[in-house]
C-alpha positions as CSV (number, residue, x, y, z in Angstrom):
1,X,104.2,-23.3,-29.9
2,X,101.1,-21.2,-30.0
3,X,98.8,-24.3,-29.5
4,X,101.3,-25.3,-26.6
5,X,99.5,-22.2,-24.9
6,X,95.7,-22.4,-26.6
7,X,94.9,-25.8,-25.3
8,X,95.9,-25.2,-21.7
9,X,94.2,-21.6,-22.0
10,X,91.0,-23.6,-23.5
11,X,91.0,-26.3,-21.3
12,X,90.5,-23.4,-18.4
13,X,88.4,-21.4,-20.1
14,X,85.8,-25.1,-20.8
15,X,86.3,-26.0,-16.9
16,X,85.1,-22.1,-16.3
17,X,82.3,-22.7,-18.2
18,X,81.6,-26.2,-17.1
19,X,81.8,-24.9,-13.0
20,X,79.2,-22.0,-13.8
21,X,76.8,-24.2,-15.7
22,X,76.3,-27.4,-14.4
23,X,78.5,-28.0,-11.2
24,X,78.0,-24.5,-8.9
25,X,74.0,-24.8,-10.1
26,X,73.9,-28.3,-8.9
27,X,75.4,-27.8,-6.1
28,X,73.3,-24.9,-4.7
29,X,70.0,-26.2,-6.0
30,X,69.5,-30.1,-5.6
31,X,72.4,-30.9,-3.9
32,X,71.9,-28.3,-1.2
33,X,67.5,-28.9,-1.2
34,X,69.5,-32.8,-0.4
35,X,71.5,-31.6,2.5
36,X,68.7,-29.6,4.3
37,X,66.1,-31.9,3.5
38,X,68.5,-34.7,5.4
39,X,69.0,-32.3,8.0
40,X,65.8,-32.4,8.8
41,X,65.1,-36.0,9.0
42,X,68.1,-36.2,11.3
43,X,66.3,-33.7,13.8
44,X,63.2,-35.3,13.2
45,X,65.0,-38.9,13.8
46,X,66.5,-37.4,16.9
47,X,62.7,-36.5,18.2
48,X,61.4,-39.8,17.4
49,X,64.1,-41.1,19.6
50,X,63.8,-38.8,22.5
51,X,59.7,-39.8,21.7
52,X,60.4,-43.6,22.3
53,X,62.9,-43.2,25.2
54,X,59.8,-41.0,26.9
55,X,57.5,-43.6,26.2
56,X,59.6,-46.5,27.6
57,X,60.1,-44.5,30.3
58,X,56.1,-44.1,30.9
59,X,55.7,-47.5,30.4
60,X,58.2,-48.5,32.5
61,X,56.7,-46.7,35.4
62,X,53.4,-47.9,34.4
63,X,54.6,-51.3,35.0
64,X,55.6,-50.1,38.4
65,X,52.3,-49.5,39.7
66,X,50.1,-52.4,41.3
67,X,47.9,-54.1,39.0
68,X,44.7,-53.9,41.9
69,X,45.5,-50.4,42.0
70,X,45.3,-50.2,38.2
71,X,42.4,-51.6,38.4
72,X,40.5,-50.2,41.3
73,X,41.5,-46.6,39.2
74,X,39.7,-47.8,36.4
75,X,37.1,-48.6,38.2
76,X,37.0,-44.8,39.7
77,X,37.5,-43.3,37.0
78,X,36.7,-45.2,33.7
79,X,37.7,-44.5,30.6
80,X,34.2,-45.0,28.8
81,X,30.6,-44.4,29.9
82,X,29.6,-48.0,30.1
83,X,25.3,-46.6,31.1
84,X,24.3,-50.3,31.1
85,X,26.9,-51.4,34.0
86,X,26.2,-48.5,35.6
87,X,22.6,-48.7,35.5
88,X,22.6,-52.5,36.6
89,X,24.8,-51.6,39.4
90,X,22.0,-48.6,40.9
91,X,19.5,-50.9,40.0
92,X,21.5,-53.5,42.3
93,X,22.1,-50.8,44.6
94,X,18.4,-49.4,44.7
95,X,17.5,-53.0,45.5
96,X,19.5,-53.4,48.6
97,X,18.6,-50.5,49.8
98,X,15.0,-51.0,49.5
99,X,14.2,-48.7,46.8
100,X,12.5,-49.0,43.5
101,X,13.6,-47.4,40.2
102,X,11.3,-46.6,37.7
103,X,13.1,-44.1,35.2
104,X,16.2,-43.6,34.0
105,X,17.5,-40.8,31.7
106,X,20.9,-40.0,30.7
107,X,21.6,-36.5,29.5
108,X,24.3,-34.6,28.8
109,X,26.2,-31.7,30.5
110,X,24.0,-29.4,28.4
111,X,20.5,-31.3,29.2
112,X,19.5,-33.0,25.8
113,X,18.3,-36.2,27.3
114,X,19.1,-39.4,25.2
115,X,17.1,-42.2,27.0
116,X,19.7,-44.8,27.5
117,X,22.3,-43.9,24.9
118,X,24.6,-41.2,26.1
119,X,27.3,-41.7,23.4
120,X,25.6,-39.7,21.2
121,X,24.8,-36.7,22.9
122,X,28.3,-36.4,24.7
123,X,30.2,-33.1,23.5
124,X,32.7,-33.9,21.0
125,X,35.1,-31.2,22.2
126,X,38.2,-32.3,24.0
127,X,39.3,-29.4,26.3
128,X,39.0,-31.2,29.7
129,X,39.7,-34.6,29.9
130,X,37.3,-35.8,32.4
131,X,33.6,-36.0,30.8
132,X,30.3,-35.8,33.1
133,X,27.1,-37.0,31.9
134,X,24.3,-36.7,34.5
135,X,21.4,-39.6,35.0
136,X,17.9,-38.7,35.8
137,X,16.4,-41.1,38.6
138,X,12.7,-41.8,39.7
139,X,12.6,-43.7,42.6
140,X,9.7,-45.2,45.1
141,X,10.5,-46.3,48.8
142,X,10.8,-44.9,52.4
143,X,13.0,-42.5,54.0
144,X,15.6,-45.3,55.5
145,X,15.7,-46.5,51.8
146,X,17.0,-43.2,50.1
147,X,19.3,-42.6,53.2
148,X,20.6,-46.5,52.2
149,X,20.4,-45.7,48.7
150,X,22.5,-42.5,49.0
151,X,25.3,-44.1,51.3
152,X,25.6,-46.7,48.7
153,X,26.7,-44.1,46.5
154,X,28.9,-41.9,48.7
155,X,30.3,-45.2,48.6
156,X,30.8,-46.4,45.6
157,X,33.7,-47.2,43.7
158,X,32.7,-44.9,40.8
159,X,32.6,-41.0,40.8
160,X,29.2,-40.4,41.7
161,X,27.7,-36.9,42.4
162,X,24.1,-36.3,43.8
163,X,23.3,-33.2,42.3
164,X,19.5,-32.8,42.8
165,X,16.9,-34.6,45.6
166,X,13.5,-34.0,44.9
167,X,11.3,-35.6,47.6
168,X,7.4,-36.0,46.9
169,X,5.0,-36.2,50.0
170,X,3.1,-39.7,50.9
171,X,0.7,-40.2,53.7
172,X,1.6,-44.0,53.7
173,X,5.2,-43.2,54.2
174,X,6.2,-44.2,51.0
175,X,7.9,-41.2,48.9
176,X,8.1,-40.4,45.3
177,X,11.9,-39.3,44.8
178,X,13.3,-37.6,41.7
179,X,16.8,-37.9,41.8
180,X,19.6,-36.5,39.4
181,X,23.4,-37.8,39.7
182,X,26.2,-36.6,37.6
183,X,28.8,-39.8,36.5
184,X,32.8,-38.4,35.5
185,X,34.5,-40.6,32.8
186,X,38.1,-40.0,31.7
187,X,37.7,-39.2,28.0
């Protein structure tokens, strides 16, 4: 009779000890490290979503927009540098208007001058999105031929801004200009 009332008491007394060794440890330790550890992959899962349906969205209205728009935007406001396009096309330019280049520098917005390569002396820092580099011009022609010259870039398809005119004195009628245009570029 007494082990009729020792085995149950026993039995409880194991299960006791089994709970506050291995089961309520387990169970606030790993198995709750689990459940927070999913719970945060579920929020995370929910921003990737919200992420993606964002992004469709943006492409979507993307899409939207005329391709010759697209285009002609790019072609305002580029998303690289490109100085040997741009030099060939004020070359072009210079030559319908009459003028003649003879120098071209491209520096940066702090004025280290890089000859023709402008990657490498852009700022690296990416506060504004819009860059500037500005090109340093030397020109030969007549009057008529800079006022041509500087139409043609009031006109132009790309952000162009004159920042600087300097005008050298010629008995023949013929002038010496020093010229210095800033170019934007969408970083």
């Amino acid at each position: 009779m007494i082990s009729n009332r020792v085995l149950p008491l026993f039995a409880l007394m194991l299960a006791f000890g089994i709970f506050f060794t291995y089961v309520q440890p387990a169970w606030t330790g790993s198995i709750a490290a689990t459940g927070n550890a999913i719970a945060a992959d579920d929020q995370a899962l929910a921003a990737a979503s919200a992420y993606i349906a964002q992004q469709n969205t943006l492409a979507a209205a993307r899409n939207a927009i005329d391709p010759a728009s697209l285009t002609r935007l790019s072609t305002f406001l580029p998303d690289s540098v490109d100085n040997v396009g741009l030099i060939l096309d004020l070359n072009a330019l210079a030559a319908r208007s009459g003028l003649s280049l003879s120098n071209i520098d491209v520096t940066s917005a702090d004025g280290s001058t890089s000859g023709t390569s402008a990657i490498s002396a852009l700022p690296t820092a990416r506060v504004n999105p819009v860059g500037s580099i500005d090109l340093s011009l030397s020109a030969v022609g007549t009057y008529a031929a800079l006022q041509s010259f500087l139409v043609g870039v009031e006109r132009s398809q790309r952000i162009l801004d004159v920042r600087d005119v300097v005008v050298r004195g010629s008995d023949t009628g013929v002038y010496n200009y020093q010229m210095k245009l800033r170019l934007f570029w969408l970083r």
